[in-house]
N, C-alpha and C positions, 0 to 999 in steps of 0.2 A: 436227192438230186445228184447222181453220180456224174452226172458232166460235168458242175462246179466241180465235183472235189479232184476229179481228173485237170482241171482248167487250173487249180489253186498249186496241184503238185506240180505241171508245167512251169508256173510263175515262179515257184519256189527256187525250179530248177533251174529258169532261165535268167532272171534276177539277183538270186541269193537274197531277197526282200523279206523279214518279217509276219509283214501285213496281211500275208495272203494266210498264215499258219491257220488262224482260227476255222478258217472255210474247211480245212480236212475233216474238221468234227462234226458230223451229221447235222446233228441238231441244232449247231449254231450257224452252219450253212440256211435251214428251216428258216428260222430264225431270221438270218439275214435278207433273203430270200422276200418273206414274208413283208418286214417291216421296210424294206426298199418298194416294194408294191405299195404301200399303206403313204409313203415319202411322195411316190409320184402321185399317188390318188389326189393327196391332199395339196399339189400342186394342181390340177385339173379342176377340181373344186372350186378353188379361190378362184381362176381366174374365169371359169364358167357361174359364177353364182355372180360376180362383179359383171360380164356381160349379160347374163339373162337380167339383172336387177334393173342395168341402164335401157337395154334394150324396149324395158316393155314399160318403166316410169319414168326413162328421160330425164333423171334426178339425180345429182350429184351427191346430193344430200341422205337419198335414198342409200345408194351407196355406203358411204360412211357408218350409217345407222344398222347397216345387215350388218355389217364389217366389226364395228362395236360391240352391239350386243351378241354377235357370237364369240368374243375374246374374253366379253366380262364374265359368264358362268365357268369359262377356262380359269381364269384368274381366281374365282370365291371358291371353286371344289376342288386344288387342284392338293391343296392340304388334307382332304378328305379324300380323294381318292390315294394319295399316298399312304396313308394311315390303314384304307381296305384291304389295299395290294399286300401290307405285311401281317396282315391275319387270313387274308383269303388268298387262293390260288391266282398269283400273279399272269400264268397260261389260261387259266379260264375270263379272268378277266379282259387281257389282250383277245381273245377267241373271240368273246362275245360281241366288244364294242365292234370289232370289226362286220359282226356278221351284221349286228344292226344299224350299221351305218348302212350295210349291202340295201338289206330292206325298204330303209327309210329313201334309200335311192331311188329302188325301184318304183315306191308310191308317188315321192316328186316328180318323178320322168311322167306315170301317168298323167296326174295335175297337170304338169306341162303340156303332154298332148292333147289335154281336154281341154285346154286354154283358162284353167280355172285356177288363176295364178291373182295373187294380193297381194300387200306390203305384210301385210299381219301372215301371212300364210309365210314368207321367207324367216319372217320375225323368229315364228316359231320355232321354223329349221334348223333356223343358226344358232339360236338356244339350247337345243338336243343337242346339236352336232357338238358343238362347245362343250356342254355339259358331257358328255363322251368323252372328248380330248383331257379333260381333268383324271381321265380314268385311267384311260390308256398309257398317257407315256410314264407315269412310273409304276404299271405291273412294266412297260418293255422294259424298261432301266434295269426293274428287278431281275428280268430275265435273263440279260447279258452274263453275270458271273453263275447265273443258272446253267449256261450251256454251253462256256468254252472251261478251257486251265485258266486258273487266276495269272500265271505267265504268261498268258497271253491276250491280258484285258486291254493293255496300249492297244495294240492289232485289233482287237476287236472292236474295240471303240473306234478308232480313226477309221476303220470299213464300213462302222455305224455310220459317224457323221462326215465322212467323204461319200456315203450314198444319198444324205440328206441335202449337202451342198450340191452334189450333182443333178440332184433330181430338180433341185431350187434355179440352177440355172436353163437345163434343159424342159422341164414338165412345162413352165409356161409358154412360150416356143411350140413345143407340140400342143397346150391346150388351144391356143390362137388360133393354130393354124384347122384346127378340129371344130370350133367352134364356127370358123368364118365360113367351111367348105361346107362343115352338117347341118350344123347347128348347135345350140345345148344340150337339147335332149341324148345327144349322141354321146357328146362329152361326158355328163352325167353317165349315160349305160357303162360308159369304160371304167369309169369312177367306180360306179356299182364293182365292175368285174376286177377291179384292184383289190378291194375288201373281201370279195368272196371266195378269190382264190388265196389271198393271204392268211385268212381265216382256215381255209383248207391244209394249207401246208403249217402254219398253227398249230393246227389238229394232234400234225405227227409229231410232235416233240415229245421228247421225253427230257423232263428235268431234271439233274442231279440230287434236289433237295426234295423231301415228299412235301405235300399241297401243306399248308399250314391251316388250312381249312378247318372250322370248327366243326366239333362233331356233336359234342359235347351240349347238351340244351344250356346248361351254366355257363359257358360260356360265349353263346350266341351274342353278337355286340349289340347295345340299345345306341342311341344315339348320346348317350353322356359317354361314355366305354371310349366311342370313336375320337370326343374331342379329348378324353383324357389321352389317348393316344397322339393325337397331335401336341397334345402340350408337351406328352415325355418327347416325342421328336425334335421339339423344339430348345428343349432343354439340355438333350443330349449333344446338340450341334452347339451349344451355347458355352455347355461346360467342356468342350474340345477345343484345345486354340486354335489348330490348325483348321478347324471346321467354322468354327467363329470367324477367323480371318477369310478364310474362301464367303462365304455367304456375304460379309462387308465387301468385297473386291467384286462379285458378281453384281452387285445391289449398282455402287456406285458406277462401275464399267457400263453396264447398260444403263441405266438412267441416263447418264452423263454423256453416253455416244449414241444410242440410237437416232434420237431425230436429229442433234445437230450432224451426225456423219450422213443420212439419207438424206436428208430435206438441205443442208447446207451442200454436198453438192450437186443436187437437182439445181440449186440455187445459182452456185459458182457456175455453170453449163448452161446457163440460160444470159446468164450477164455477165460474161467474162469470157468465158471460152467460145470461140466461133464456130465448132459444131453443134454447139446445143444436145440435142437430144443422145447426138450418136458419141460423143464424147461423156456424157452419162451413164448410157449404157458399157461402153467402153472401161469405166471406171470401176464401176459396178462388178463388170467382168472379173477386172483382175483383180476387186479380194475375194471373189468367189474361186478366182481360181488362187490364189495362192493360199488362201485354207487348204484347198484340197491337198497342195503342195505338204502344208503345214500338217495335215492330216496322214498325209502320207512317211511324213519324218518321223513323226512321234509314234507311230505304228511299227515303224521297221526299224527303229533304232534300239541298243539297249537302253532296259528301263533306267530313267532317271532316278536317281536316291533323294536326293538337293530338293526337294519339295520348295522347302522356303523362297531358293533364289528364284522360282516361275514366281512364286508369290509376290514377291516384289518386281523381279524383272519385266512382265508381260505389262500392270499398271504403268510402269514407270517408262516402257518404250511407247505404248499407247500413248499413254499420254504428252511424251515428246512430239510422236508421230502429228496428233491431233494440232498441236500447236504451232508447228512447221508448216500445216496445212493451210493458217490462217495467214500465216508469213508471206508465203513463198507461193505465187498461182500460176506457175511455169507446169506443162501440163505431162512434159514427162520426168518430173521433179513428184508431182502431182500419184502417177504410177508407180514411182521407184516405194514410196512413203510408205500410200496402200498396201504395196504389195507386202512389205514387211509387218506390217500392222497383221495382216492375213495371217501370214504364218505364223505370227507369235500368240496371235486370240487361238488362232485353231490347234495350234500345238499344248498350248498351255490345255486348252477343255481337255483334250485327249487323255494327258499325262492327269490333271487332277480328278477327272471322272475314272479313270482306272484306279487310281489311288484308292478313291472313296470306295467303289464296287469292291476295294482287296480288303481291308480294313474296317471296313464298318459290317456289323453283325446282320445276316441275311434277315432276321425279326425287324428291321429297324430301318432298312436301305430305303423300301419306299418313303417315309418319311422322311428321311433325309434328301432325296434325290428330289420327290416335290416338293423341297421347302428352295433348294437351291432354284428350282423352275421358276418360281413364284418371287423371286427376288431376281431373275432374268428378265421375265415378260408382265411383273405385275406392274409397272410403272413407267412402260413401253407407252401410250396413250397419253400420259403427260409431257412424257418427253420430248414430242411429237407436237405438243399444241406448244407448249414455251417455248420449245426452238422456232416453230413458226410464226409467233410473235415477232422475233426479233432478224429472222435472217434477211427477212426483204429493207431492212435500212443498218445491218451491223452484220454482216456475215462473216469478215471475217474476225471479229469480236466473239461471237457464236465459238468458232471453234478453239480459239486461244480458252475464252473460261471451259470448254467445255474438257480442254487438255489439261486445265490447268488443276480440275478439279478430281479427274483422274490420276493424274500425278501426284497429287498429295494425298492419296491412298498409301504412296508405296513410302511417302517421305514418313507419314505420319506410322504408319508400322516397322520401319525401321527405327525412327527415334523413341517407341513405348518401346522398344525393347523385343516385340513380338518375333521379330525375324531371326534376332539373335537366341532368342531364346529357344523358335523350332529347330534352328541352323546348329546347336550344340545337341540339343535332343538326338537328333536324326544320329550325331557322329557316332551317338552311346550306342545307338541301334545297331543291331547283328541282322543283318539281311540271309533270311534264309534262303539260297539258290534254287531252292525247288520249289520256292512261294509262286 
């Protein structure tokens, strides 16, 4: 795609930004390309399988139940599909699920126009679909320090996940407006034509590392082979502090914010603030947009060395931020909060996903990268039903514990000793400038 890299040298030139360096490099242009197609798809999806689901059972319930079961085979295989991706070709696995989500498009579009649409028929879908996604996002993890410099993994990351946030604020927006004017089926086709041409440009990459692919009949994996592979995974994140400590900060970060930060202020916006809906959305906005912000700094800034101080720093603002929230319901008090919470979650992913991708051995990333997943989104659903227990008669109680509990992440790793212990590590460290 010679126009991005023409567009990226522009930026370069007109900015002096970072961020944009990674797009010079072919393949991770491909790359980028591809998995931003796959970002919007999977925004068009959601919100067309949520209106086809209501539309034709009129179920709330129903609802919920597609929405479930296609999270939960994400959540059971997503250690198994980390473990495949570092013995098989992490490009061929991105290639395929893409192609066969294309397919499996194509077939529901038919179903749909035949009108031979069931609860069990969606059931199915969202199982495959799910069951896919366990696959997919760590061969792409894999493939980031695949196809740019390791110098430029901040940048690459943050154009990673500032297309994701983008696509997360804009895709539903366009699917609405697509579903209301065509319908689903239509939605779906474009869905399909996301995968199929991301799958395409896929194709042309070329990897830095060769396929790790077995060739070997001895070494073909049975299904014990693969769970010994997740246990060394899990082992090796176990006996690293600084990989122990991330996986504990990820675990408790999300459990402890997801539902109370969505569902508490859906909550606050309906009984407190006098827009309601548009003052949600409004909120919503801005830590969508100041990740990107935060996406955008950790991209184009020099690399941080200080690992430790995001380890502590990012819990320990969070967690302020979240408690503040419960304080204080002045609505542009309310923004200011967010908006910092944003930058600091999305900055911090940036800087410690690059970390990981530099430092950790290309045999072993999937693994690691879906164990880190799975301690983001495996306990997303819980968090979600407790908070809703409690926010319609304690909400702002909700976000005080929910701050509070994030906060003593960072109190509790600085007082074992953990931060002080990586914070001298690091000084011993010689950073090679060409890493």
């Amino acid at each position: 795609m010679p126009i991005l890299k023409t567009i990226s040298r522009q930026l370069i030139k007109i900015t002096e930004f970072g961020i944009w360096k990674p797009l010079l490099n072919r393949d991770f242009r491909l790359l980028w390309f591809s998995e931003t197609l796959s970002f919007l798809g999977d925004r068009i999806h959601f919100i067309a399988i949520i209106w086809l689901t209501y539309e034709v059972f009129e179920s709330g319930f129903a609802m919920a139940t597609v929405l479930a079961v296609s999270s939960i085979p994400r959540s059971v295989f997503m250690l198994v599909g980390g473990a495949i991706s570092d013995w098989w070709s992490p490009k061929k696995i991105a290639l395929y699920s893409n192609l066969i989500r294309a397919v499996l498009l194509v077939v529901f579009i038919i179903l749909i126009n035949t009108e031979v649409v069931s609860l069990g028929m969606l059931y199915v879908f969202a199982v495959i679909f799910g069951f896919i996604g366990a696959f997919s996002y760590p061969a792409f993890m894999s493939l980031i320090p695949m196809t740019t410099n390791r110098k430029n993994l901040e940048a690459a990351n943050g154009l990673m996940q500032g297309s994701s946030r983008f696509c997360g604020m804009v895709g539903p927006a366009i699917a609405g407006l697509i579903v209301a004017t065509f319908g689903a089926s239509v939605a779906f086709s474009i869905d399909a034509a996301t995968f199929a041409i991301g799958a395409a440009a896929l194709s042309l990459i070329r990897v830095r590392h060769q396929d790790t692919e077995c060739t070997n009949q001895d070494e073909v994996r049975t299904v014990r082979a693969v769970f010994r592979d997740i246990r060394t995974g899990i082992l090796f994140v176990w006996r690293d502090p600084f990989l122990r400590a991330v996986l504990l900060v990820v675990f408790v970060l999300n459990f402890s914010m997801s539902g109370p930060f969505i569902i508490g202020l859906a909550t606050l916006s309906n009984t407190v603030f006098d827009s309601g809906a548009l003052n949600f959305g409004i909120l919503l906005a801005a830590y969508s947009g100041s990740g990107l912000a935060g996406m955008f700094i950790a991209g184009s800034a020099k690399r941080f060395k200080t690992r430790s101080i995001i380890l502590f720093a990012v819990p320990a603002i969070v967690g302020l931020g979240m408690i503040s929230l419960g304080l204080n319901h002045d609505v542009v008090f309310f923004l200011l909060v967010i908006a910092i919470m944003g930058i600091v979650m999305a900055y911090g992913n940036v800087v410690v996903f690059a970390w990981i991708q530099r430092v950790v051995p290309s045999d072993i990333i999937g693994r690691v990268m879906s164990l880190i997943m799975v301690a983001s989104v495996g306990l997303e659903p819980v968090s979600y039903a407790i908070a809703g227990m409690f926010v319609d008669q304690h909400v702002e109680l909700v976000f005080i514990v929910s701050g509070a509990m994030i906060a003593s992440i960072a109190v509790i790793l600085l007082a074992n000793g953990t931060i002080m212990s990586l914070y001298k590590a690091e000084q011993e460290v010689t950073f090679d400038a060409s890493d």
